[in-house]
The first five atom37 places (N, CA, C, CB, O) and aatype in JSON, in Angstrom:
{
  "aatype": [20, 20, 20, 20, 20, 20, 20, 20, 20, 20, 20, 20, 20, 20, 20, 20, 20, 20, 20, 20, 20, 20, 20, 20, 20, 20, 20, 20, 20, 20, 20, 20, 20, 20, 20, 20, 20, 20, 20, 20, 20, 20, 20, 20, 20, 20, 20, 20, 20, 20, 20, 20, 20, 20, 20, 20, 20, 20, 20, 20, 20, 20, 20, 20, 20, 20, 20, 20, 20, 20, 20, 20, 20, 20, 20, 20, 20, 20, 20, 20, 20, 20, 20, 20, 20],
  "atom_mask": [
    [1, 1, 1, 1, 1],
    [1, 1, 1, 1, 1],
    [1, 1, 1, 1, 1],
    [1, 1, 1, 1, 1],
    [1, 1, 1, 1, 1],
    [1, 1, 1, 1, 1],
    [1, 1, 1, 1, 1],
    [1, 1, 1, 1, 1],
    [1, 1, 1, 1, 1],
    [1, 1, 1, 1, 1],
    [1, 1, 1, 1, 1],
    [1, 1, 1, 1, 1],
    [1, 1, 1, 1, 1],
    [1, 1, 1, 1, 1],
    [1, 1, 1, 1, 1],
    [1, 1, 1, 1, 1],
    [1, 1, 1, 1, 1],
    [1, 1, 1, 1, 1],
    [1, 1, 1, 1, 1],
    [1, 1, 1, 1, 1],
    [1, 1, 1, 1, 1],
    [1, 1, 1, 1, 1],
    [1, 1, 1, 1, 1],
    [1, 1, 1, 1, 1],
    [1, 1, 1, 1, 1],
    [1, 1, 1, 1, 1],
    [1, 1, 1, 1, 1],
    [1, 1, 1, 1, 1],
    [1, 1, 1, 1, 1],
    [1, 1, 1, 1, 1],
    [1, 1, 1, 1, 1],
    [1, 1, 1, 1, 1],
    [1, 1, 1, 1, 1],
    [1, 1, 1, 1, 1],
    [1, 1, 1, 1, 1],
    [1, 1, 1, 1, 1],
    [1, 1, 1, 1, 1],
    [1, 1, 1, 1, 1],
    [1, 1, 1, 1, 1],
    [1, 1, 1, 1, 1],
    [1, 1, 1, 1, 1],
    [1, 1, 1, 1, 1],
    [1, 1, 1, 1, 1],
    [1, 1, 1, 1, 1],
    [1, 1, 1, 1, 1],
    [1, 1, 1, 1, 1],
    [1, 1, 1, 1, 1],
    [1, 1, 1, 1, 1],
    [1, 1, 1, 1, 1],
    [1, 1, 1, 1, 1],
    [1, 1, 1, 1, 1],
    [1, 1, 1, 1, 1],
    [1, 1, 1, 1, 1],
    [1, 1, 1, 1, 1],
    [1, 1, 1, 1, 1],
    [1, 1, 1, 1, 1],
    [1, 1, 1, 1, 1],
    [1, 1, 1, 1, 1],
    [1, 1, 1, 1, 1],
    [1, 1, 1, 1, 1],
    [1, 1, 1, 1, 1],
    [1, 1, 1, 1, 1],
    [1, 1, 1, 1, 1],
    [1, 1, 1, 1, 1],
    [1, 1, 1, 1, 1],
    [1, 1, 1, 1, 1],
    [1, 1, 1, 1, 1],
    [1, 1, 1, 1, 1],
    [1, 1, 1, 1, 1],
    [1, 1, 1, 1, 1],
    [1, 1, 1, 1, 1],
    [1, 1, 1, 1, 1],
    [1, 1, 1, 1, 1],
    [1, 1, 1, 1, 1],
    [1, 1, 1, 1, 1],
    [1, 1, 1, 1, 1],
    [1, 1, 1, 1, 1],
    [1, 1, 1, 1, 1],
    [1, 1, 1, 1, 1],
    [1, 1, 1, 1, 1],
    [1, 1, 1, 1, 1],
    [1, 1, 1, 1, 1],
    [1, 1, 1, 1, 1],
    [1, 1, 1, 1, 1],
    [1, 1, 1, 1, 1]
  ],
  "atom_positions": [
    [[0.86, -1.17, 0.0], [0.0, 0.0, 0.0], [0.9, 1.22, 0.0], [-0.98, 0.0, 1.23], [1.67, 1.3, 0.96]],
    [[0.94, 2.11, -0.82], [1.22, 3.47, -0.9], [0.19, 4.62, -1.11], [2.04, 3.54, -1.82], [-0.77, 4.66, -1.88]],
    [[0.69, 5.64, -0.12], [0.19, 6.7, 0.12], [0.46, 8.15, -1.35], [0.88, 6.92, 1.64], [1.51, 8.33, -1.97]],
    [[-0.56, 8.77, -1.49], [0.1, 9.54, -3.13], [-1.63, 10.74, -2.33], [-0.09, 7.98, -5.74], [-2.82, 10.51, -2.12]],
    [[-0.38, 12.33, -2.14], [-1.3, 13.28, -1.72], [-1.86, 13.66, -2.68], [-0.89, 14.26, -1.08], [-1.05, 13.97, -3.55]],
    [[-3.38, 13.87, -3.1], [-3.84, 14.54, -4.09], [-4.21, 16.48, -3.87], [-5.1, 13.6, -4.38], [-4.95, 16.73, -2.92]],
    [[-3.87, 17.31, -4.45], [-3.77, 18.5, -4.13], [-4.71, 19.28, -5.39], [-2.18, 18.86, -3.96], [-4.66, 19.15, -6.62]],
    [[-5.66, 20.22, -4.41], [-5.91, 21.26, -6.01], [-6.07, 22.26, -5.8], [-7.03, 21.12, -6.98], [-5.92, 22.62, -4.63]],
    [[-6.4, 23.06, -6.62], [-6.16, 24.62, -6.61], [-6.49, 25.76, -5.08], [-7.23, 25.1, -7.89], [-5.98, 26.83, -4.75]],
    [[-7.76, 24.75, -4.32], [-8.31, 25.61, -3.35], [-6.79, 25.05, -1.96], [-10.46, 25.09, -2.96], [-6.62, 25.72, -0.93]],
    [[-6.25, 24.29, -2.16], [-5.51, 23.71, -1.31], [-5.9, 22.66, -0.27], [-5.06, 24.6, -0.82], [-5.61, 22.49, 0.91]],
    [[-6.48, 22.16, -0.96], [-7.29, 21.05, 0.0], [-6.05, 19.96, -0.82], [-9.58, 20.71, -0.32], [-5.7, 19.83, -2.0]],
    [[-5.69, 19.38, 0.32], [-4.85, 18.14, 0.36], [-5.48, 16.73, 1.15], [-3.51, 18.6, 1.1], [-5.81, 16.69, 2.33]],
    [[-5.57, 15.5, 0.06], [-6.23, 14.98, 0.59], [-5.15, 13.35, 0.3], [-7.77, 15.35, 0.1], [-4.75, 13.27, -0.86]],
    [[-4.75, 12.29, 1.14], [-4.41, 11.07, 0.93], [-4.96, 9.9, 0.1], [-4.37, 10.78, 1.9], [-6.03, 9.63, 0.65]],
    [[-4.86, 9.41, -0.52], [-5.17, 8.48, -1.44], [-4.32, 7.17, -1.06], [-4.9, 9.04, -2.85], [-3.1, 7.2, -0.92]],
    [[-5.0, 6.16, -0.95], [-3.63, 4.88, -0.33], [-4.48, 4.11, -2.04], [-3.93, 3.51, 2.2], [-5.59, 4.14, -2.56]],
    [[-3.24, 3.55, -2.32], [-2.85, 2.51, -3.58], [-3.11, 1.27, -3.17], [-1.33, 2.49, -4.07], [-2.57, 1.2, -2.06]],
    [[-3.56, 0.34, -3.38], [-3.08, -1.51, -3.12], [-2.81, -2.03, -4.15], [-4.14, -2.61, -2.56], [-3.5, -2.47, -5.07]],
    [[-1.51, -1.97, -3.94], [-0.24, -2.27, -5.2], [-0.61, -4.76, -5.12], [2.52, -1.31, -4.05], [0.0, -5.61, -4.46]],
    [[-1.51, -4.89, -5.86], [-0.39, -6.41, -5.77], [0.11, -6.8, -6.81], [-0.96, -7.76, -5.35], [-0.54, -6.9, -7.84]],
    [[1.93, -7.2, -6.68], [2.49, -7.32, -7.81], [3.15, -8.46, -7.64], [3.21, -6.27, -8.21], [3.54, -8.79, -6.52]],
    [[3.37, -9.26, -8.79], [3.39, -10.75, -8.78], [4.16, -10.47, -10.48], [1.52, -11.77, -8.53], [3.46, -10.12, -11.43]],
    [[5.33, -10.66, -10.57], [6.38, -10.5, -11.91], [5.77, -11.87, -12.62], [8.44, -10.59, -11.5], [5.3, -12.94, -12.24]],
    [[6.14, -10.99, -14.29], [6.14, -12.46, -15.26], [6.89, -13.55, -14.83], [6.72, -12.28, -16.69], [6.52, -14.65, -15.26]],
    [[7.74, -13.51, -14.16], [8.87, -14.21, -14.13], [9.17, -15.09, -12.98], [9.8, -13.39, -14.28], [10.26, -15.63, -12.8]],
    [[7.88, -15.23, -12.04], [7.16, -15.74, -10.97], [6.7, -17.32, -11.64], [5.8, -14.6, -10.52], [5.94, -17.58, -12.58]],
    [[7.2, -17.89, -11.08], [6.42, -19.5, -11.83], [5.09, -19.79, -10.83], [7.76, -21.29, -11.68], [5.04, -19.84, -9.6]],
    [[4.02, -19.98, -11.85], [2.9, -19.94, -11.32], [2.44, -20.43, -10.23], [2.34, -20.21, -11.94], [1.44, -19.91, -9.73]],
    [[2.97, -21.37, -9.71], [2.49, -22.02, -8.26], [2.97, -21.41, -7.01], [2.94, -23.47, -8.12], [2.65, -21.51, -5.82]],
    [[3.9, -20.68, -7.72], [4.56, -19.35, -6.39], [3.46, -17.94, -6.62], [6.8, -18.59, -6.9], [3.16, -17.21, -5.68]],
    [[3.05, -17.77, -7.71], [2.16, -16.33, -7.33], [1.18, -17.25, -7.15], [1.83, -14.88, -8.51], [0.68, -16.67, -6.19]],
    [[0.33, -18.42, -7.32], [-0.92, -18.57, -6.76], [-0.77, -18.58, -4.87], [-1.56, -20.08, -7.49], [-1.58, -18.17, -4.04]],
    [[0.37, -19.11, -4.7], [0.76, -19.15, -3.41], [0.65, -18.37, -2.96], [1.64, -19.4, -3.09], [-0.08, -18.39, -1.96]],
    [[1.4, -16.88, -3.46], [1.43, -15.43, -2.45], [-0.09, -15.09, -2.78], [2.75, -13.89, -2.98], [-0.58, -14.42, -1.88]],
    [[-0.86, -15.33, -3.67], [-2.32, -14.9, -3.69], [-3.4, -15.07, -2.76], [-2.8, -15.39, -4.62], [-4.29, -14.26, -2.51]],
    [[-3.2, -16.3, -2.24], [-3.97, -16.95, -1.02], [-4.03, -16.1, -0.01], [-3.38, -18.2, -0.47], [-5.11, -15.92, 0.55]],
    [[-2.67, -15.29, 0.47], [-2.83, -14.06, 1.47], [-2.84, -13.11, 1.11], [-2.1, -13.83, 2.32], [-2.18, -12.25, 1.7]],
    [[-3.81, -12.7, -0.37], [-4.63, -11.68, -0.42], [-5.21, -11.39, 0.68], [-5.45, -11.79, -1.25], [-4.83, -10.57, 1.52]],
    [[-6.25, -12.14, 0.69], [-7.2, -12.19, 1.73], [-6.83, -11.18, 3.25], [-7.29, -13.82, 2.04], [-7.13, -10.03, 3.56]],
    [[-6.18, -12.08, 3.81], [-5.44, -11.71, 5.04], [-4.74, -10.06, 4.93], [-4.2, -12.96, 5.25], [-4.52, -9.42, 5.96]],
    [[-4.51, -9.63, 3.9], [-3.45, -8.42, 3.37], [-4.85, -7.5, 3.61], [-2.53, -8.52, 1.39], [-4.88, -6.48, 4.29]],
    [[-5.8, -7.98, 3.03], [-7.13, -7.05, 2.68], [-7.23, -6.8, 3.89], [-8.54, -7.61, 1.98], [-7.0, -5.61, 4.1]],
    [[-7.49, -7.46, 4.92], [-8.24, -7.78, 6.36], [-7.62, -6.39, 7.31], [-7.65, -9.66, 7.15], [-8.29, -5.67, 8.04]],
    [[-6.28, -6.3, 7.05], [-5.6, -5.34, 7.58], [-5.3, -4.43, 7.04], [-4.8, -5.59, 7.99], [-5.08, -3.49, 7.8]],
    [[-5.12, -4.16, 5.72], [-5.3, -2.77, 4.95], [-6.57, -2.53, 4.5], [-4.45, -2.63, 3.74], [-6.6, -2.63, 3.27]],
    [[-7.32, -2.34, 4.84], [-8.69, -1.42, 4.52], [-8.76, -0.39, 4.32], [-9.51, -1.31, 5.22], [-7.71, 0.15, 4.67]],
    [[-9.68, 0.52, 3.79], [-10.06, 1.64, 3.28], [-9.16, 1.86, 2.34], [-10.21, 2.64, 4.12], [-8.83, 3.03, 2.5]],
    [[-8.38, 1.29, 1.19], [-7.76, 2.36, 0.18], [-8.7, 2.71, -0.82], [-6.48, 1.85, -0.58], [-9.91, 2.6, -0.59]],
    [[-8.37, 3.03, -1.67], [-8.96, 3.89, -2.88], [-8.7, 3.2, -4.21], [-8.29, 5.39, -2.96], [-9.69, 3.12, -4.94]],
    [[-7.77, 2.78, -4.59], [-7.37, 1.76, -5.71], [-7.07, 0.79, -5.39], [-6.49, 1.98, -6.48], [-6.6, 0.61, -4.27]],
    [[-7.21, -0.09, -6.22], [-6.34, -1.67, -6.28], [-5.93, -1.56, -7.77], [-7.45, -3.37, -5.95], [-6.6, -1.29, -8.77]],
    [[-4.41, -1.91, -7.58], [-3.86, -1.92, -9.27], [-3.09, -3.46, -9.04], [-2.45, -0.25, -9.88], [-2.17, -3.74, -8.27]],
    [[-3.76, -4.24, -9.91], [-2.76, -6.1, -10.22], [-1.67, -5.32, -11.24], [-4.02, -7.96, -11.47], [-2.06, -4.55, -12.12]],
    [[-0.34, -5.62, -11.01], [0.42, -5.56, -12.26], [1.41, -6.77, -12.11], [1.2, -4.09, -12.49], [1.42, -7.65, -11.24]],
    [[2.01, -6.63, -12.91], [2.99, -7.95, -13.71], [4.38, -7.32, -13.99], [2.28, -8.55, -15.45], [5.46, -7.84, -13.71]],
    [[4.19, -6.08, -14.6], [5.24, -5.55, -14.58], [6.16, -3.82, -14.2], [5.25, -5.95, -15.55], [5.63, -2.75, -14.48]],
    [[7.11, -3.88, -13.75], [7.6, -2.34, -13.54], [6.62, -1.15, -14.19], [9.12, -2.18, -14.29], [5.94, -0.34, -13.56]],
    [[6.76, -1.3, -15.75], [5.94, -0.11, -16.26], [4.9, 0.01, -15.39], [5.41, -0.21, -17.68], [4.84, 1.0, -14.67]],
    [[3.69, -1.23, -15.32], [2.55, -0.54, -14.98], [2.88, 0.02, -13.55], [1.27, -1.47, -15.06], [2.41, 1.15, -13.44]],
    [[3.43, -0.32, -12.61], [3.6, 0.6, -11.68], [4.42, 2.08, -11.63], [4.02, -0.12, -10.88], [4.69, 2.68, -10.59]],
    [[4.7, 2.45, -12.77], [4.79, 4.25, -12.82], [3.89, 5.23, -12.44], [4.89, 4.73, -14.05], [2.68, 5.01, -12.49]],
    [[4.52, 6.64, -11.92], [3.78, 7.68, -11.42], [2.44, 7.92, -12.49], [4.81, 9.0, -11.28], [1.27, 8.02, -12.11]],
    [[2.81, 7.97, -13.6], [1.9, 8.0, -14.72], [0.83, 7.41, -14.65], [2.34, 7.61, -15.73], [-0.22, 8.05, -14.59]],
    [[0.84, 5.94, -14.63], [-0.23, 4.82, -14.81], [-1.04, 5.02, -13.55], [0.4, 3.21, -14.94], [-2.25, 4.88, -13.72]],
    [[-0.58, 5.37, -12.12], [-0.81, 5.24, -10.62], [-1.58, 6.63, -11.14], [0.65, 5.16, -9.25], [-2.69, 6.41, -11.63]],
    [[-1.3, 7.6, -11.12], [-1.92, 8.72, -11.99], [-3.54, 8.73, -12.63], [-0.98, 8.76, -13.2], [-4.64, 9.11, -12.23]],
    [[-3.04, 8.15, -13.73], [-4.24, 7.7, -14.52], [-5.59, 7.04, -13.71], [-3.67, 6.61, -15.51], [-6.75, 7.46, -13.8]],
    [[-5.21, 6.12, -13.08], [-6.14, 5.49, -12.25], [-6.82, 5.74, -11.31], [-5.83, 4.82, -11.89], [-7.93, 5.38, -10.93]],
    [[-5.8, 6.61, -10.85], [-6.83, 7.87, -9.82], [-7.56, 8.97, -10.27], [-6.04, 8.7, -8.87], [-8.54, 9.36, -9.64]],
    [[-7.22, 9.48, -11.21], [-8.09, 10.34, -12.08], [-8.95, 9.79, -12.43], [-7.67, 10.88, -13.09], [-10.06, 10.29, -12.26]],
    [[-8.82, 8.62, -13.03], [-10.18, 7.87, -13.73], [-11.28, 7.68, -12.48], [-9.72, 6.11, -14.48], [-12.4, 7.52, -12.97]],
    [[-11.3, 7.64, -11.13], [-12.33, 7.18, -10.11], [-12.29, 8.72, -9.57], [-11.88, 5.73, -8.91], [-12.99, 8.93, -8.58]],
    [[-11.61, 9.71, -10.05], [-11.92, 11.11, -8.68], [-13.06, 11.63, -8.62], [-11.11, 12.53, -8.78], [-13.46, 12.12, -7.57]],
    [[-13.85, 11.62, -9.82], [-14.93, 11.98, -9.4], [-15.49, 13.47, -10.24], [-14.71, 12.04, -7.9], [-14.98, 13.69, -11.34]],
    [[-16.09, 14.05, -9.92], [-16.5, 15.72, -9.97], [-15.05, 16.88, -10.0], [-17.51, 16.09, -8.29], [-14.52, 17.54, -10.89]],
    [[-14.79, 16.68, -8.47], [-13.93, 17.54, -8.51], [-12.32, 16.66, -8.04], [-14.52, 18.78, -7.54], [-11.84, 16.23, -7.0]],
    [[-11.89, 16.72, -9.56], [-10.26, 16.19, -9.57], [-9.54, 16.98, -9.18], [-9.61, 15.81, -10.76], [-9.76, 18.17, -9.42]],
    [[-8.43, 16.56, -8.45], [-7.35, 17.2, -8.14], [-6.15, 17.89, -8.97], [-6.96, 16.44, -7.5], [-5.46, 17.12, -9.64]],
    [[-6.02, 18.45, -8.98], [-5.29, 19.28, -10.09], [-3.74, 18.42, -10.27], [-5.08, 21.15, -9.51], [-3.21, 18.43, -11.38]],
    [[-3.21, 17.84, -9.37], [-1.85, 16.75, -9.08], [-2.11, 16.18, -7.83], [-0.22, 17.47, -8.98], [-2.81, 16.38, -6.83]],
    [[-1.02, 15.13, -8.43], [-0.98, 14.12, -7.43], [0.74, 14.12, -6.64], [-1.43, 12.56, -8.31], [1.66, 14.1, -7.47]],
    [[1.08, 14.15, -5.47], [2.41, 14.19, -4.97], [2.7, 12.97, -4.22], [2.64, 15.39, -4.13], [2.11, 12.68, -3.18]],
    [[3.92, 12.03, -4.94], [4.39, 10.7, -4.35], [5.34, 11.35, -3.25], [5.23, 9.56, -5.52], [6.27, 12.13, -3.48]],
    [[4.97, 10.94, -2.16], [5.96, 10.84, -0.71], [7.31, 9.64, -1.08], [4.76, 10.08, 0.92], [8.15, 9.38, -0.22]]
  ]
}
């Protein structure tokens, strides 16, 4: 889970938490079904974020893509940027 402040013009700063699960191509499958099982358990104790992004690889986890995805759910009033801690 990562934290990414969303900020806009009136100055309202607000937290956004990510739920990153990432599991590489290069993972032989009976090892990511393995780490998948404690999804579950991961959920149980991180609650309330705002996204869930599955990726596979580096790219999709860029500021860009993490970006995109939050814009796409903000709503009415988007935040003008987003700031990675």
């Amino acid at each position: 889970v990562i934290r990414v402040r969303a900020v806009d013009d009136y100055g309202s700063q607000r937290a956004k938490f990510v739920y990153i699960n990432y599991v590489g191509v290069a993972v032989p499958t009976l090892r990511a079904a393995r780490a998948s099982m404690h999804k579950h358990d991961f959920e149980r104790l991180f609650n309330g974020y705002h996204i869930q992004i599955y990726a596979n690889s580096q790219e999709e986890l860029s500021e860009d893509n993490i970006i995109a995805v939050l814009q796409a759910c903000a709503g009415a009033h988007k935040p003008q940027a987003y700031e990675f801690a």
